[in-house]
Structure formats: C-alpha cells, structure tokens
N, C-alpha and C positions, 0 to 999 in steps of 0.2 A: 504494500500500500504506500505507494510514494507520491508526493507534489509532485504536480505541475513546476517548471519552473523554465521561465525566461533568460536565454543566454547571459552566463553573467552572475544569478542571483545567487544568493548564499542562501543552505538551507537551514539557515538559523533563522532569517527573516521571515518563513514562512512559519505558519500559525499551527500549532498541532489542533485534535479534536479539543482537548480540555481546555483549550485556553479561547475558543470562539464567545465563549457565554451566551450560550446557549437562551434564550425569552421568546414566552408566547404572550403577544398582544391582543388585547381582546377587546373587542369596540364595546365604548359606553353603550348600556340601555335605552339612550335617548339622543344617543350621538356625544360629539364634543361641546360643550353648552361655555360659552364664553362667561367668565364671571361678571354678575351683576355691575356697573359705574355709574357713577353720576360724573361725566366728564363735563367741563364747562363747556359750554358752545365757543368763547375765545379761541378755544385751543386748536381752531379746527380753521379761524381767519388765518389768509393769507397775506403779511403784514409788507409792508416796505422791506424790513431790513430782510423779512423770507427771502427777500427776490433775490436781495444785493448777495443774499449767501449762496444760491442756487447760482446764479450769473456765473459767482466764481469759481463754485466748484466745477462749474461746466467748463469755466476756461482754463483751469487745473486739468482736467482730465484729457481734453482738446491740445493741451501741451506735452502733456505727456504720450498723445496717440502718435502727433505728428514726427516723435522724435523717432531716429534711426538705430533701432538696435539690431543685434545679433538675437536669432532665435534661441543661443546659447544662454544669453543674458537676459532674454525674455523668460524664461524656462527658469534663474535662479531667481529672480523677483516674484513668481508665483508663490504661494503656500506650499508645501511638500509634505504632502500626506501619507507616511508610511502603514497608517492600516484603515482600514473602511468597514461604515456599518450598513450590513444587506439584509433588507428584509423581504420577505416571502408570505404574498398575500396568498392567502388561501381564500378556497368559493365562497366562505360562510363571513368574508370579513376579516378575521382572525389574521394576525402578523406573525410569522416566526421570524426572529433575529437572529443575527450570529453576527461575530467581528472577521475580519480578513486580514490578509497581507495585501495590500495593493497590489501584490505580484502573482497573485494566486489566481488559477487559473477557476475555469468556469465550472469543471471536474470538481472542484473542493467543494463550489458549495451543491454541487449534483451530490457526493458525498453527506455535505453536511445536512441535508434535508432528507438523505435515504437514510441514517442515522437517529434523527428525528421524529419518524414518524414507526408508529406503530407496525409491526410483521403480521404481515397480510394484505397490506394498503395497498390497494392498486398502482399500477403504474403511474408515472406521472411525466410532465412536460415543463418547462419555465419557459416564460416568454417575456419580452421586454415590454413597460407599458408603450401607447401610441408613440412612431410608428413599430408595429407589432411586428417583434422579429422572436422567431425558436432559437432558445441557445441548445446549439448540440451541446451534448453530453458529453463527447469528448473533447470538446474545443479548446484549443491552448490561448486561448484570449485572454490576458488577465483583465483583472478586476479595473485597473485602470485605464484598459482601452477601450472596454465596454462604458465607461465613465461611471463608473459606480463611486469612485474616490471623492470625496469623503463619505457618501453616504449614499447608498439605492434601491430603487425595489424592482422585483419581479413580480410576475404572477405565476400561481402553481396552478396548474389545470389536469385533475386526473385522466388518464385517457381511456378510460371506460367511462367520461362523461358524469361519472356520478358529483357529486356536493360536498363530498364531504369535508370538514372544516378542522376547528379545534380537537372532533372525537378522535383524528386520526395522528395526533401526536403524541409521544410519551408522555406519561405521566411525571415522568422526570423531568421535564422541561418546565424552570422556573416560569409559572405565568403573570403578569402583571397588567392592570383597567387600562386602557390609552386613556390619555387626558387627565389621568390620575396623579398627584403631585406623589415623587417619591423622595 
C-alpha cells in the first residue's frame, strides 16, 4: 500500500491513514441559521472616505498586476500550502473530511473514503463539483493540481445509484453538527 507520489517528493510529506483526521459532517436540522443582529443600518452606507479606500486599493492592486515578474517569483509570493482539507459530500448531505499532503494523489483519498465507509457499501465514484469531471481512481493528479489546496470538495455518488449517506460510514468516524461552534 504505497502513495502516490510526484517526481521529487519525499515520503515523509505525504500523510499516513492516522494522521488524515478523519470527520463526519452533518447538516443542521434546519440548515445553517445565521445568528440573530441588530446591525445598524450606518454600517451598510457607502461613505466618502469608503471610496477614497477602494480607489486605492484598486490602484495598489492595478500596480502590482502591471508589474513584470518571473512566474518563479510569482509562485514564491503566493501562500504555500503544504496540506489541504477535502471533503466528500455524500447523497444525504452528510460531509466526510480528511486532511492531505498537497502532493497526494487522487488514489489517497479513493483510499481514504474506501477506509471510511462501512464493508458492504457499494461501489462508488467522486466527481468534481460544476464543471462535472470523474476523478479516476487511479489518477496520479495530486491534490494541488486538481486545486483542492487549501481546501475542497467532491461529491461521492454510489454507482448502484442508491442514497445512501451518513448510514454508510464507520462508526468510528468522529462526527461533528456543520455550523456548530467547536
């Protein structure tokens, strides 16, 4: 049972099963319910000095587009995210989580979600959301060329068509309310 891994990569970087942390998400009863405010209406005018700050931020950002770099040095001014959190909608709503190496291929998390669910579950499929693409199962893609970095979701789709949701993950899979303060 070995990673995926990208010319290059060390396999240190890559994530074993116990260190994924493993959550099942589970939609509120009544959805995500925004908490109650009384915000003042103020707060919502568009003032003089709003503009003079937008103006400039746009002529900050307009300066910085037009300048001449190196894709090299484009690439070290990004953020660099060395691991990603992918979640895995199921038909009933229900999220499963796990963390990645950014370098980890598509196989890890085909792995980490055959891991996850219960022995018996039908087959299954992922797919990307809109536009809708099938990741093979053996695809050496990693995690950050599908753009999953820093954070993504799929969708699980069994392919006997059935529904099923949360029934069909381990019982061992920490679960926790979406929209729930933790």
């Amino acid at each position: 049972e070995e990673e995926e891994e990208e010319e290059g990569d060390e396999p240190s970087l890559l994530l074993s099963a116990d260190q994924r942390s493993p959550l099942l998400l589970l939609p509120s009863a009544g959805g995500v319910v925004p908490p109650a405010q009384n915000t003042p209406e103020e707060v919502f005018e568009f003032t003089a000095r709003d503009l003079v700050a937008c103006l400039e931020s746009n002529r900050r950002q307009l300066e910085k587009a037009q300048r001449l770099v190196t894709s090299k040095t484009r690439a070290r001014e990004l953020p660099q995210h060395s691991q990603c959190a992918v979640r895995v909608r199921l038909p009933d709503g229900a999220m499963l989580q796990g963390t990645f190496s950014a370098r980890e291929s598509v196989a890890a998390l085909y792995r980490f979600v055959t891991e996850s669910v219960a022995v018996g579950s039908p087959a299954f499929e992922l797919k990307t959301p809109p536009p809708v693409r099938v990741l093979a199962q053996d695809s050496r893609e990693s995690m950050k060329q599908l753009g999953m970095v820093p954070t993504g979701t799929v969708n699980l789709k069994w392919r006997d068509g059935s529904r099923h949701g949360r029934e069909a993950i381990l019982p061992s899979v920490t679960v926790s309310q979406l929209g729930s303060q933790q």
